[in-house]
LOFI-47789 format. One line per 10 residues: number of its first residue (from 1); their letters; for each residue x, y, z of N, C-alpha, C. Coordinates in steps of 0.001 Angstrom, whole numbers, plus 500000, padded with zeros to 6 digits. Each point is the difference from the previous one (the first is absolute). Layout:
// LOFI-47789
NUM> A> X Y Z X Y Z X Y Z; ...
END
This chain:
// LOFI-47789
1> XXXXXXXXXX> 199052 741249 900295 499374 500974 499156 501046 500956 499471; 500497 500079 498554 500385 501071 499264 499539 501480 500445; 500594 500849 499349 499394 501079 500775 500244 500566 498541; 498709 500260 498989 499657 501262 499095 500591 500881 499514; 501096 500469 499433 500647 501209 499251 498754 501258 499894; 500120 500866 501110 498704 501140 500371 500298 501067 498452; 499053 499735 499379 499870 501356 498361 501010 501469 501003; 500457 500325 499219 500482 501423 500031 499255 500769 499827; 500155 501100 500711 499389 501035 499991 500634 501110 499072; 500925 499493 499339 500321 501279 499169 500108 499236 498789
11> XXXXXXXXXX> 499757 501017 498780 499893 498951 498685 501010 499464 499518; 500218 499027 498870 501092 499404 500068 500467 500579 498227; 501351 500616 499687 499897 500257 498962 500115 499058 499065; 500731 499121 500196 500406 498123 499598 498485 499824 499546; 499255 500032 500857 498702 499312 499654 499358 500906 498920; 499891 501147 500024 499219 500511 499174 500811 500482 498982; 501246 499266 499433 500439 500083 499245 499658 498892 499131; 500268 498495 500576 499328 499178 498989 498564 500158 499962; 499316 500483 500980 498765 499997 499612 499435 500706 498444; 500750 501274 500233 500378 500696 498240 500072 499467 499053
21> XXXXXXXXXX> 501388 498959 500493 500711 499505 498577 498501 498691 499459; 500154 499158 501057 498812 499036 499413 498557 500214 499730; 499099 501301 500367 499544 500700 499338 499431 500436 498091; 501869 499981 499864 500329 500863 498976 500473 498904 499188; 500358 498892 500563 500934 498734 498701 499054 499810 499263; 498831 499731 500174 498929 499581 498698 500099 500891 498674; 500467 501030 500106 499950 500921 498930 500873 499969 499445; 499976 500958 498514 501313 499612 499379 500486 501841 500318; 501581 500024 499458 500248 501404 500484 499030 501272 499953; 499347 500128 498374 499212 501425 500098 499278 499845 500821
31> XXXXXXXXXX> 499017 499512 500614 498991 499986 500929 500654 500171 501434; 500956 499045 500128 500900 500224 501376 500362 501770 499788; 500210 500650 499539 500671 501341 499659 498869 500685 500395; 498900 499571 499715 498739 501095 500375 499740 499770 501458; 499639 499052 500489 499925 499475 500894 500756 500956 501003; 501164 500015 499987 500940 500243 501068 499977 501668 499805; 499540 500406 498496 499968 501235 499549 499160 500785 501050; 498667 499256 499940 498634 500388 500459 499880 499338 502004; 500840 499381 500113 500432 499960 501656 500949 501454 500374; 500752 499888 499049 501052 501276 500547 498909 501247 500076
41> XXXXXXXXXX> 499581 500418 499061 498807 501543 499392 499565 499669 501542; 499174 499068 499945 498784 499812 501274 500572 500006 501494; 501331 499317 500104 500715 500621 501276 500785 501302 499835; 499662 500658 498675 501006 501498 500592 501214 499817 499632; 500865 499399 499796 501181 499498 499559 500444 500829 498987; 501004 500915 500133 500238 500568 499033 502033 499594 499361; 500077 499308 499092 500975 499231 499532 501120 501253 499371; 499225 500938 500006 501313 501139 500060 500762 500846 499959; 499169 499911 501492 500995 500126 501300 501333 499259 500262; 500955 500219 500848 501210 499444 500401 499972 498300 499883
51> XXXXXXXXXX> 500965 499447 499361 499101 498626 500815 501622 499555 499718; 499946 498671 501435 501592 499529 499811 500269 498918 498880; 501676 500040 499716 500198 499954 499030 499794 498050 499455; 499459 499703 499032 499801 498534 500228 500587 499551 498566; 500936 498827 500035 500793 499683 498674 498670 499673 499063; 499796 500085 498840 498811 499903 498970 500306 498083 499498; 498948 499311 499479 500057 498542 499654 500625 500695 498827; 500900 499135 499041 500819 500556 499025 498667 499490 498483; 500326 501221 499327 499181 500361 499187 498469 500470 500419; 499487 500168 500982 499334 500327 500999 499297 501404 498889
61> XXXXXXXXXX> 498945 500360 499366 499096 500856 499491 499582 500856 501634; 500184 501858 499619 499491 500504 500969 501350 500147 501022; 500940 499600 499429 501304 499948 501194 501243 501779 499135; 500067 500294 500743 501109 501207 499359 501323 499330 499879; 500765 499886 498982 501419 498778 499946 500560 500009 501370; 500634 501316 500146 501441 500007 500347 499430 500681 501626; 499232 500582 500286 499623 500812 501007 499022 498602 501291; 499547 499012 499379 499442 499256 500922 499234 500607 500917; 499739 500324 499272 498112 500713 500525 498559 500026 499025; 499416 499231 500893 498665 499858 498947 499263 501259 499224
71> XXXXXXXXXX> 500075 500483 499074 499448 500897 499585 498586 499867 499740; 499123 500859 500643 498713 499809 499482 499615 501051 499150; 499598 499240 498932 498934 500526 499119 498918 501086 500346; 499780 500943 501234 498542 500173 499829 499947 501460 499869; 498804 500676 499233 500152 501227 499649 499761 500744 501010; 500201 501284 499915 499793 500980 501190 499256 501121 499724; 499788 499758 498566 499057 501549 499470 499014 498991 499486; 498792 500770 499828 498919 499718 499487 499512 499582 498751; 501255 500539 499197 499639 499554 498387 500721 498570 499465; 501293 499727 500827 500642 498929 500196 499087 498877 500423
81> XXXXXXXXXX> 499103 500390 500854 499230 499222 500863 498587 499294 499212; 499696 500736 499298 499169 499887 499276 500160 499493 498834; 501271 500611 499781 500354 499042 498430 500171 498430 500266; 500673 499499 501617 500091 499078 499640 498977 498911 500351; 498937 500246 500857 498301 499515 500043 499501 500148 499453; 500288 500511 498968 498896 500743 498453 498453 499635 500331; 499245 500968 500786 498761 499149 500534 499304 500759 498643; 499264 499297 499296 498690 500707 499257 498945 500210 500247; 499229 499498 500688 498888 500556 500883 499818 501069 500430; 499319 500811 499986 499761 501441 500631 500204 499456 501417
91> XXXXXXXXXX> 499263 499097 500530 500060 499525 501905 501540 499546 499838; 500577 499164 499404 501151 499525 500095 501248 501354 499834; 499499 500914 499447 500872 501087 500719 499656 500783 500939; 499146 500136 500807 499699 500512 500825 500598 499225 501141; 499762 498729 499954 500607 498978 501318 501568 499806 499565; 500514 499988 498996 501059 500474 499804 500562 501590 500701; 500087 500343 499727 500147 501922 500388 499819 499728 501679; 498649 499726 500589 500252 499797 501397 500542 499264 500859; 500776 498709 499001 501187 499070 500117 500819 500625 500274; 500456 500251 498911 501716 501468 499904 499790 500814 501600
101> XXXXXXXXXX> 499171 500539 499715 499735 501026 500888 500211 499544 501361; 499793 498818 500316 499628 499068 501407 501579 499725 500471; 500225 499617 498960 500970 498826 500243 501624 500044 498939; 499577 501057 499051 501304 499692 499664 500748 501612 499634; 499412 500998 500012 500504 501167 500112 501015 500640 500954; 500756 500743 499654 501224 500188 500977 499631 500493 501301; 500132 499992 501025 499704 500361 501753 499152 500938 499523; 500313 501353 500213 499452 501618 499830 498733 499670 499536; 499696 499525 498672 498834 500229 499039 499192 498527 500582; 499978 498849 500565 499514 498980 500280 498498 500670 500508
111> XXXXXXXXXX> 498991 499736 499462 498254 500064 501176 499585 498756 500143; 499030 500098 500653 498881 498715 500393 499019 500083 498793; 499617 501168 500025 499098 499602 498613 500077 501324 499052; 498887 500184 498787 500300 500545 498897 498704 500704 499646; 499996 500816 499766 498580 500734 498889 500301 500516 498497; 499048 500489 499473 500195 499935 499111 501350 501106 499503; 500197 500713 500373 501390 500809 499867 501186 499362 499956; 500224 499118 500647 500983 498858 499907 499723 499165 499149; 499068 499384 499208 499760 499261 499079 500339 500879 498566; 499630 501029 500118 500132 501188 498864 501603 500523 499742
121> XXXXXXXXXX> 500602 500166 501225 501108 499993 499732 500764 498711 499823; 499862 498964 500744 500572 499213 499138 499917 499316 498651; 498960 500095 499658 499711 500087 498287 500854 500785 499049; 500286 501453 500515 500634 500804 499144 501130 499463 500084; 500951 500138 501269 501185 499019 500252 499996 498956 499317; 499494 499506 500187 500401 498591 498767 499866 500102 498477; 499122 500780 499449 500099 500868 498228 498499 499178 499959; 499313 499868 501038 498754 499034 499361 498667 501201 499787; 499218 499551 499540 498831 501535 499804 499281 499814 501434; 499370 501274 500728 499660 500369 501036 498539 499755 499670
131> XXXXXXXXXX> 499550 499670 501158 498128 499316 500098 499460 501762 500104; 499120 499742 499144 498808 500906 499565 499535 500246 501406; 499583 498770 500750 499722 500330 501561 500127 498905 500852; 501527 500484 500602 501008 498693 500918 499178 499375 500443; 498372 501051 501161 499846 498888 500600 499116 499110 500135; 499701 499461 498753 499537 499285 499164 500947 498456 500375; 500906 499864 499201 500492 498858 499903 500708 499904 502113; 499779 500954 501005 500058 499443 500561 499157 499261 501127; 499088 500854 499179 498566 499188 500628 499627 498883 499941; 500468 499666 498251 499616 498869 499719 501331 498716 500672
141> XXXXXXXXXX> 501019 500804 500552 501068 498848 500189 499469 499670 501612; 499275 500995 500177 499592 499508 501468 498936 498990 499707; 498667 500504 499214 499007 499266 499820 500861 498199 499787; 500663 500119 499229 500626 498414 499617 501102 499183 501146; 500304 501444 501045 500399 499043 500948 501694 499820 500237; 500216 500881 498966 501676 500391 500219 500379 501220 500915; 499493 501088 500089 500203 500932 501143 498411 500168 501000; 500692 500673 500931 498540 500190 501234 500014 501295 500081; 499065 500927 500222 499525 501253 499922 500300 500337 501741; 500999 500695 500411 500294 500134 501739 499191 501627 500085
151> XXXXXXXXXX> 499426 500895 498777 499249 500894 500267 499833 500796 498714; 499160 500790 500132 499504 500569 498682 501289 500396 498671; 499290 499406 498522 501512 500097 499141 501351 499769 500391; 500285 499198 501645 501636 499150 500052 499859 498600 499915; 500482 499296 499523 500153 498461 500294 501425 499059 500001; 500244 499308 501130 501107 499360 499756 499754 498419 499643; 501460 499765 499207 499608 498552 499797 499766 498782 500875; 499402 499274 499896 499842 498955 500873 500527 498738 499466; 499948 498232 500672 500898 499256 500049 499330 499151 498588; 498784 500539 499196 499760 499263 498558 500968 501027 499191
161> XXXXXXXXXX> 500268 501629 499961 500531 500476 499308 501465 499488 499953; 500062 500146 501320 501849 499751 500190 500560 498403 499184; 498955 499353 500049 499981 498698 499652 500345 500094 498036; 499114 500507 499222 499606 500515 499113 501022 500889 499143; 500711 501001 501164 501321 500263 499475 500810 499378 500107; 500699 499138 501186 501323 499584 500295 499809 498296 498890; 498873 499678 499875 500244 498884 499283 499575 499663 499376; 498848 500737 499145 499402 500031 498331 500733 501190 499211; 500050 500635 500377 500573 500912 499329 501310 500617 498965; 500611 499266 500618 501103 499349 500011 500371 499681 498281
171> XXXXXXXXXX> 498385 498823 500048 500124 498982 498443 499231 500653 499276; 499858 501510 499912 499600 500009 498903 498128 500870 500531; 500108 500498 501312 498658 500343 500219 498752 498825 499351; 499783 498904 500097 499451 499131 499483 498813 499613 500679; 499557 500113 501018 499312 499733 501328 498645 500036 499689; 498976 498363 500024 499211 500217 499060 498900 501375 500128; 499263 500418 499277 499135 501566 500383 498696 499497 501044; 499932 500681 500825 498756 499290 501248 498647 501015 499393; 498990 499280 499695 498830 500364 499478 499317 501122 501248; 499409 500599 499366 499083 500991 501103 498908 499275 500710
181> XXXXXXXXXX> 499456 500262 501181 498773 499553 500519 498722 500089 498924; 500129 501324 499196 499286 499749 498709 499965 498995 499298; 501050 499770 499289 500658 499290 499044 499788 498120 499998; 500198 499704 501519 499201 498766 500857 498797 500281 500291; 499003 500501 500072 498665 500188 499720 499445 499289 498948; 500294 500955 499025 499859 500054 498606 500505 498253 499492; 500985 499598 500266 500796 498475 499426 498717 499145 500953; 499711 500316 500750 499142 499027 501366 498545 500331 499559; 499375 500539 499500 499280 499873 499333 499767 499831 498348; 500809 499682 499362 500330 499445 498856 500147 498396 499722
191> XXX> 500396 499735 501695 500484 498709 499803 498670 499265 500360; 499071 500691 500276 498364 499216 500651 498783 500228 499343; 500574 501080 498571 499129 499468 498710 500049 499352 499460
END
């Protein structure tokens, strides 16, 4: 009788490295880019920070020439942030804004969640016009399922918003519009006259 190679008890980084890579081969680069974009956001990963120094693939997009260090792209203010998710949706900036806010704002200013004062100011910050009444569109971003209400007028985003920013958003805020419980009523009885 052979005797079994006993699993490890500690993880293997080898392994869950190809597990990544083969994962990820089906795709072509942009999608791989989000992908790994929206793994990093979701583990916390913040790209920069210190990181050691790694020679770049030559001609390598996203590489700094001469310094061999990956430069990331990602904004740190709010209007940067916004410009480059351009969400149009009233909800799609709201789950935007409590994105930033979550997850990509500098240490100090980072919350769990947002009311409407934070939605208001980040509107002005970005040069966009300020809601008649914030919390409106964030009611409705809850009603649709992009943020959760943790107590009266706060809500943080949850894992459809985060979803919504880190990887529709991206192309163009495009994400098709989700009808109201009204709105499916109304179509559901239309369709049975």
């Amino acid at each position: 009788m052979g005797s079994q190679p006993q699993p490890s008890k500690h993880p293997d980084e080898l392994d869950a490295m190809r597990a990544v890579v083969d994962a990820a081969a089906p795709f072509d680069d942009a999608v791989r880019r989000r992908i790994f974009r929206y793994a990093a956001e979701r583990l916390g990963l913040d790209f920069n920070a210190a990181s050691p120094t790694v020679e770049p693939p030559p001609g390598e997009a996203g590489w700094s020439g001469e310094s061999s260090r990956l430069v990331q792209a990602r904004p740190s203010d709010i209007r940067s942030f916004l410009a480059e998710k351009n969400p149009r949706a009233d909800t799609h900036k709201a789950a935007a804004v409590a994105y930033f806010y979550r997850f990509v704002a500098p240490g100090p200013e980072r919350k769990e969640e947002i009311g409407s004062a934070e939605l208001q100011n980040a509107m002005r910050q970005a040069g966009w016009h300020v809601f008649k009444n914030p919390a409106v569109p964030l009611r409705n971003a809850a009603a649709t399922g992009f943020l959760d209400r943790t107590k009266k007028g706060a809500y943080c985003i949850n894992a459809v918003g985060e979803n919504l920013v880190a990887m529709l958003l991206p192309n163009g805020g495009e994400a098709p519009p989700r009808k109201s419980a009204r709105a499916r009523r109304k179509a559901g009885k239309q369709r049975k006259a």
